[in-house]
N, C-alpha and C positions, 0 to 999 in steps of 0.2 A: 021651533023645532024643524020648519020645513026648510027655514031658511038656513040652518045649521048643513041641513042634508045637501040642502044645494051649495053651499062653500063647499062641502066636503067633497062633492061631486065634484064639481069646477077644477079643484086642485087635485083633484087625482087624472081628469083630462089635462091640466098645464103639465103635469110632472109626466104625463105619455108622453105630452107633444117632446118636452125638453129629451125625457130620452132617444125619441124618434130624429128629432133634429143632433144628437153627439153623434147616433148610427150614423146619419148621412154626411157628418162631415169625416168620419172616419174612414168613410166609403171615398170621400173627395179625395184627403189625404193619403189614399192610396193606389186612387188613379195618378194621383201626381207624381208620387213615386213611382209604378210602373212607365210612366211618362220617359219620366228623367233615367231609369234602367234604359231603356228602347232606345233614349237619344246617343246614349253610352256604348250599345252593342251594335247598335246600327254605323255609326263610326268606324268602328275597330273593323265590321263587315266589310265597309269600303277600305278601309287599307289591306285587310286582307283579299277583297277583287283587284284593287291596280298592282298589288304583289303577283298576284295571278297571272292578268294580262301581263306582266313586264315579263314574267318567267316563258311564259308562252311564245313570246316575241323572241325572246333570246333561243326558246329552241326550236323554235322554225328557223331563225338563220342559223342553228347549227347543222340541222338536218340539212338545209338547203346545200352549204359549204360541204358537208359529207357528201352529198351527189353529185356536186360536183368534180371532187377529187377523184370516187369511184368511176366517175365516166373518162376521166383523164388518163388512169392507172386501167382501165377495159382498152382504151384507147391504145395507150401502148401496147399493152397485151397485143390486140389482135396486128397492128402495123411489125413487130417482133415476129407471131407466128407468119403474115404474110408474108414476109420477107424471104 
């Protein structure tokens, strides 16, 4: 009898552990997959910064060309009115 209680006992600890161990690989398998989401977004992150940086680039040299025209066209201006 005693020995009945302890198989029964035994197999009701294997059948925790077995569900304890599908939790944690359920738990793995879903860091792996936020994993592989992160590797995904973080990519796209970096084309969307060197899209940034290039647009930024582009308009600082347009600003830059605008001031220089503006100081060109002032220029005239005041050599016109000195005259």
């Amino acid at each position: 009898m005693q020995l009945d209680n302890e198989i029964v006992f035994n197999e009701a600890i294997i059948e925790e552990r077995e569900q304890a161990i599908q939790e944690i690989q359920q738990q793995i398998e879903e860091i792996d997959m936020n994993i592989d989401n992160s590797e995904v977004v973080t990519k796209e992150a970096k084309k969307e910064v060197t899209k940034a940086v290039k647009t930024q680039k582009s308009n600082s040299s347009l600003i830059c060309l605008l001031m220089v025209i503006f100081g060109v066209v002032l220029l005239v201006v005041i050599i016109v009115l000195a005259a």
